[in-house]
One Martini backbone bead per residue (centre of mass of N, CA, C, O) as a GRO file, in nm:
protein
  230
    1UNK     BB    1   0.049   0.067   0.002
    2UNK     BB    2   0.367   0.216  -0.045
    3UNK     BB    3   0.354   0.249  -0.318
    4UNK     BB    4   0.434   0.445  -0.596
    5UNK     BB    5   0.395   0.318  -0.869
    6UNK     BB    6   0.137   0.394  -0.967
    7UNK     BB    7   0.229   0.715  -0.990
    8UNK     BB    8   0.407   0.694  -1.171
    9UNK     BB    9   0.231   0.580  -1.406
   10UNK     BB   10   0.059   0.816  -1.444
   11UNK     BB   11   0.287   1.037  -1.460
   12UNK     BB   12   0.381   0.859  -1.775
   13UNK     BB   13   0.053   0.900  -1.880
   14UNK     BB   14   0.054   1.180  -1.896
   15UNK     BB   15   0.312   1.235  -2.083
   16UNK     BB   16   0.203   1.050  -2.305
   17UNK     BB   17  -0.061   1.197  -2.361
   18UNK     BB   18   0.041   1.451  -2.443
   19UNK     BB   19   0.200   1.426  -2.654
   20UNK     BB   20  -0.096   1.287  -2.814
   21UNK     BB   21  -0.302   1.521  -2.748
   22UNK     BB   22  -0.416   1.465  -2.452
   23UNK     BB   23  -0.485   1.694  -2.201
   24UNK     BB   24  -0.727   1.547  -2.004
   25UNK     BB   25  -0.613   1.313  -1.971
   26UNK     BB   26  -0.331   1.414  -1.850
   27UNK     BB   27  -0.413   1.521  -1.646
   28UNK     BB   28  -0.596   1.327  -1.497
   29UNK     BB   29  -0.316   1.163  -1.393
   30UNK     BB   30  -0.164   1.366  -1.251
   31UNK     BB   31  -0.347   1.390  -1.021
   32UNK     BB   32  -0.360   1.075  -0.942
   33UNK     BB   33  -0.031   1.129  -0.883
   34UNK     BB   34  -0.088   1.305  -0.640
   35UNK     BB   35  -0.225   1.125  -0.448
   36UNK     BB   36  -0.043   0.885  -0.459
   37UNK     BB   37   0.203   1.014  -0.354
   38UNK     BB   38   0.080   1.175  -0.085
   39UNK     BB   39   0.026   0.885   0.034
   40UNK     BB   40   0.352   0.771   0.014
   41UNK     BB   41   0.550   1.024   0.040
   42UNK     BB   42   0.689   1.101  -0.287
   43UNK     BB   43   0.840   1.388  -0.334
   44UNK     BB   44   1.014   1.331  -0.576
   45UNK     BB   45   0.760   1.235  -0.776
   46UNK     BB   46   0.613   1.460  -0.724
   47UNK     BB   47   0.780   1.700  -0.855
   48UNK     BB   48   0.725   1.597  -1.125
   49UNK     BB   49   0.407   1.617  -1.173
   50UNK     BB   50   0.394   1.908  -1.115
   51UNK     BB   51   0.594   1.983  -1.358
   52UNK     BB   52   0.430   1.843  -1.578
   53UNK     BB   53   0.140   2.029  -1.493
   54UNK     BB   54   0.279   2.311  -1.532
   55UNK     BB   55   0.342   2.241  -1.878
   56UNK     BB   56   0.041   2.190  -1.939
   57UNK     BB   57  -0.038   2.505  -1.933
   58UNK     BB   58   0.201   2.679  -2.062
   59UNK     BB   59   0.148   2.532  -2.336
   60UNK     BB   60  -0.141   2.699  -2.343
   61UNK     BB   61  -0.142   2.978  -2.154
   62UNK     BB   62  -0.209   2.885  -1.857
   63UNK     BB   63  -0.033   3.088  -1.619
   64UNK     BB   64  -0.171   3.031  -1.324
   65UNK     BB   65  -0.174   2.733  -1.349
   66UNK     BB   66   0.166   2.730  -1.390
   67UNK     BB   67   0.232   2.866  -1.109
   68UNK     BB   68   0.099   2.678  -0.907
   69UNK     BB   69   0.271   2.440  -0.964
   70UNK     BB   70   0.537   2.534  -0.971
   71UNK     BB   71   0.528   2.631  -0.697
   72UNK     BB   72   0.493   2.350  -0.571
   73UNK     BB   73   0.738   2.224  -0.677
   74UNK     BB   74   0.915   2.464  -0.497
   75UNK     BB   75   0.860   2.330  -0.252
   76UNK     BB   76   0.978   2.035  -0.296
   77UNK     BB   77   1.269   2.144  -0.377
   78UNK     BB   78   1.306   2.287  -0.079
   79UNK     BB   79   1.285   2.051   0.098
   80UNK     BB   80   1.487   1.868  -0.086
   81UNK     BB   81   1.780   2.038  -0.093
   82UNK     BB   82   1.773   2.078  -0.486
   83UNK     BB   83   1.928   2.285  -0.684
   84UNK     BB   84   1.791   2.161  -0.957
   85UNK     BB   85   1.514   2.205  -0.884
   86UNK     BB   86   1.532   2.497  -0.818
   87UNK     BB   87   1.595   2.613  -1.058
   88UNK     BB   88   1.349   2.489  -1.250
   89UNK     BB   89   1.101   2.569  -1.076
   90UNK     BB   90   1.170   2.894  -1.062
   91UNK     BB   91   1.225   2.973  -1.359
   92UNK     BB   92   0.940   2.888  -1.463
   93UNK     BB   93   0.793   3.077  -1.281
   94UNK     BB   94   0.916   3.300  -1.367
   95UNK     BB   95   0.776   3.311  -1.649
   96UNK     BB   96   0.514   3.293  -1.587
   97UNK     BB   97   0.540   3.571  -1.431
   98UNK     BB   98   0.650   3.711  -1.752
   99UNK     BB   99   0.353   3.604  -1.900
  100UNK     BB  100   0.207   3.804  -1.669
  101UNK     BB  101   0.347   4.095  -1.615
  102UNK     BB  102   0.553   4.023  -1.344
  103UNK     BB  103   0.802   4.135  -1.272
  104UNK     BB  104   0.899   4.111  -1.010
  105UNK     BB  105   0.847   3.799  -0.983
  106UNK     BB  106   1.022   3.690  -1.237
  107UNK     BB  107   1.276   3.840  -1.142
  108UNK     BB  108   1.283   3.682  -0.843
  109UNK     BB  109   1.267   3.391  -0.947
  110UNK     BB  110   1.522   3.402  -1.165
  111UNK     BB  111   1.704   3.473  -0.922
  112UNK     BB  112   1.682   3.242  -0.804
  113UNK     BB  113   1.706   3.018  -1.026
  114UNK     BB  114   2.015   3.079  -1.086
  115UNK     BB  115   2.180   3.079  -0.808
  116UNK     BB  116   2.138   2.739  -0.822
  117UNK     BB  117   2.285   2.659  -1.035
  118UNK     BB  118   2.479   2.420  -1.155
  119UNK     BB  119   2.752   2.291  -1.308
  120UNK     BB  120   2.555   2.054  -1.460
  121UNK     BB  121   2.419   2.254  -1.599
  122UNK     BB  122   2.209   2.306  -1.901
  123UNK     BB  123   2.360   2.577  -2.084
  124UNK     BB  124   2.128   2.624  -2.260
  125UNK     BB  125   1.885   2.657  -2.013
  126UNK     BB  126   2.059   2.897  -1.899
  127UNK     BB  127   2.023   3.050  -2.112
  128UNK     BB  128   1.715   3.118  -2.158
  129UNK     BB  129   1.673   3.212  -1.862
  130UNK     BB  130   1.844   3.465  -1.915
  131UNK     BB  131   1.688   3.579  -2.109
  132UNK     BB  132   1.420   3.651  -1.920
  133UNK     BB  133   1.590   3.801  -1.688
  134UNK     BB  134   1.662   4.033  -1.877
  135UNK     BB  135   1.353   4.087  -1.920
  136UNK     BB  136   1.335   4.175  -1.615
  137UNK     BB  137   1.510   4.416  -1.598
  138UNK     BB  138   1.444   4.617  -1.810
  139UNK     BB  139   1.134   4.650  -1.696
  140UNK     BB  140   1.293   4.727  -1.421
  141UNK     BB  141   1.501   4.907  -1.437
  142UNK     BB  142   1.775   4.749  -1.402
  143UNK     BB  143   2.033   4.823  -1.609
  144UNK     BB  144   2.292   4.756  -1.506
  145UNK     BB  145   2.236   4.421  -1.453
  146UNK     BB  146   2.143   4.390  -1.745
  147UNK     BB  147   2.417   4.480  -1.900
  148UNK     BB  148   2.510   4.223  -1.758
  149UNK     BB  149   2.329   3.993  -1.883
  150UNK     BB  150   2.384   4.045  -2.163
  151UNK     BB  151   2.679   3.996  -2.204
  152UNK     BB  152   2.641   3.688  -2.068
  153UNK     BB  153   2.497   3.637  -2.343
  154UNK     BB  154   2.702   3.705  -2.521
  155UNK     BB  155   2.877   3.496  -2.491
  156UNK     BB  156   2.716   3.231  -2.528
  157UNK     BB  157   2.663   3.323  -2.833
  158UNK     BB  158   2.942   3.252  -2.937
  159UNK     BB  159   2.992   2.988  -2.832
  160UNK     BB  160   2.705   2.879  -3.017
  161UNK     BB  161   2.706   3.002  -3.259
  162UNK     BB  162   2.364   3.088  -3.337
  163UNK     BB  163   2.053   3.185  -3.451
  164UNK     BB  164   1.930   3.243  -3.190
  165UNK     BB  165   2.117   3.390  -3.015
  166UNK     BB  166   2.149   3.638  -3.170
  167UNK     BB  167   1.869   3.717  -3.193
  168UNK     BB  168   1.815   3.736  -2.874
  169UNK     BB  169   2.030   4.001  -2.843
  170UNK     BB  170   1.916   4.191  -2.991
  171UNK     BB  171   1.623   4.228  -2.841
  172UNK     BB  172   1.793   4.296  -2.564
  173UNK     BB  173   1.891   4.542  -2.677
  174UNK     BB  174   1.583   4.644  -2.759
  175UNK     BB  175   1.454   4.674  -2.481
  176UNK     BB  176   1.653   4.832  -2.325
  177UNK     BB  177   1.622   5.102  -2.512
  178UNK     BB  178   1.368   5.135  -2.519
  179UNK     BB  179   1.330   5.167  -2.172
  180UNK     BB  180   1.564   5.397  -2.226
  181UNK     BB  181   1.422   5.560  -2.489
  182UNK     BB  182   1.650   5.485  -2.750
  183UNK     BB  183   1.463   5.474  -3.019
  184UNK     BB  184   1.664   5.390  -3.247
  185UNK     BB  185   1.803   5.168  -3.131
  186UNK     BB  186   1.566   4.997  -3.082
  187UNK     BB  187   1.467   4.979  -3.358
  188UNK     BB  188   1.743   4.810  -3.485
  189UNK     BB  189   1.769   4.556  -3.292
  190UNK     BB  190   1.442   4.498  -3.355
  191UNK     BB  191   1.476   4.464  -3.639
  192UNK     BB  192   1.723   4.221  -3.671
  193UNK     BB  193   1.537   4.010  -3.510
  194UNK     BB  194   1.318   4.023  -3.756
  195UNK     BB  195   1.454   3.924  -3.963
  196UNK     BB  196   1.573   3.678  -3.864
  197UNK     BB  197   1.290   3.526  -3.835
  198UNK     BB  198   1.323   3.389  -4.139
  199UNK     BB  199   1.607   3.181  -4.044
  200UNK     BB  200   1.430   3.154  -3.748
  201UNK     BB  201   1.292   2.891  -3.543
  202UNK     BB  202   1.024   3.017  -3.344
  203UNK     BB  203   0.792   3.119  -3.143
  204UNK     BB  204   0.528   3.244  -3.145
  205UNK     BB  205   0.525   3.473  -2.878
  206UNK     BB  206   0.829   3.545  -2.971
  207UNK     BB  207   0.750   3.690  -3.197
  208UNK     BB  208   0.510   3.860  -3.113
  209UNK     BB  209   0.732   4.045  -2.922
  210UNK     BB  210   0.920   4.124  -3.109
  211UNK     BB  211   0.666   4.290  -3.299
  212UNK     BB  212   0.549   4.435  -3.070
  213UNK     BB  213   0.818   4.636  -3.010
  214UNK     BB  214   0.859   4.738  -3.237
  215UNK     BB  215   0.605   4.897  -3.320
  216UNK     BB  216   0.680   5.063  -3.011
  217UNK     BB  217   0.931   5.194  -3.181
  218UNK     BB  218   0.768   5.305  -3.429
  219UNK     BB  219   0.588   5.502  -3.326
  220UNK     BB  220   0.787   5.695  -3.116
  221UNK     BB  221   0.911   5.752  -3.432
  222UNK     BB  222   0.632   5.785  -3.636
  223UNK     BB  223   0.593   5.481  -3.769
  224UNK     BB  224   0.287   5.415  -3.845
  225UNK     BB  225   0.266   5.224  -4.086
  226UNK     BB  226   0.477   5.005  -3.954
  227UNK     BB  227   0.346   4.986  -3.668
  228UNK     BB  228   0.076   4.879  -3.772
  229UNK     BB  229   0.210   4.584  -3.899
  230UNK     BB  230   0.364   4.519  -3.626
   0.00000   0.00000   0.00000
């Protein structure tokens, strides 16, 4: 009766349902593994289920209920002191509340969940997250410290050498000028981002956030027809 079996497979009936695009019936069984596995106090696997329970909501951008789980899951791994959990559910629930233009909430939790990263993260996941961290250090207008994530995003994409690294680097450098107001260099690099988007496949959100701040920032300085397109 103290067995997580039944907990772990619904877990991974949950992953399996998802991937095959039954989202009612994956969350459906990821509630059972939540029950199941709270019943046999088995907080390793609980902190998986409620992971991969806030990611089928983040993935609908239903984003109130993917911070709500993403919390439950970083409550148990600040339980198990699991530095690898705790940057994961952290940085998570940062986006989370980052695509809910909470930005105080947002860059809270990713300068916590950056902090926690280990030696083994892995670095690509470090620099995504770098990404979101740096556009809300910019929206709360905290220009030095972003001024300083921004280069640490400039190494590593020097070091990855890719489409998408370059991609958005212009971007947070559009968004940083953006918001300091200067608003041709916005123009610029904001421009260089969505040509990019081109060459590089992107989510449709990330297109989304790039094209609306072009057209914000070609308002600013008059350029109206242009604005209205973007």
């Amino acid at each position: 009766k103290k067995c997580p079996f039944f907990g772990i497979a619904y877990w991974q009936s949950g992953i399996v349902e998802h991937s095959a695009g039954n989202i009612d019936i994956s969350r459906k069984n990821y509630w059972t593994s939540v029950h199941l596995l709270t019943a046999v106090g088995d907080d390793h696997n609980l902190y998986r289920t409620y992971f991969w329970l806030a990611r089928s909501y983040d993935n609908n951008s239903d984003y109130d209920s993917a911070a709500h789980y993403y919390f439950k899951a970083l409550m148990l791994a600040e339980k198990s002191n699991e530095s690898f959990k705790i940057f994961n559910a952290a940085c998570e629930l940062g986006e989370a509340f980052l695509d809910m233009r909470n930005f105080p909430k947002a860059y809270q939790y990713l300068d916590y969940g950056l902090k926690n990263k280990t030696a083994s993260a892995n670095r690509f996941d470090v620099w995504s997250k770098l990404n979101s961290y740096t556009i809300s250090l910019s929206l709360l207008h905290y220009f030095t410290r972003a001024d300083s994530a921004i280069r640490e995003f400039e190494i590593l994409a020097k070091q990855f050498n890719n489409g998408w690294g370059w991609l958005n680097l212009d971007k947070l450098k559009g968004i940083q000028e953006y918001e300091k107001q200067n608003y041709p260099d916005a123009l610029k690099y904001l421009s260089d981002a969505y040509r990019k988007t081109n060459q590089v496949t992107i989510s449709k959100p990330d297109l989304k956030f790039i094209a609306f701040n072009l057209g914000k920032a070609e308002f600013k300085l008059e350029k109206y027809d242009s604005a209205i397109v973007h």
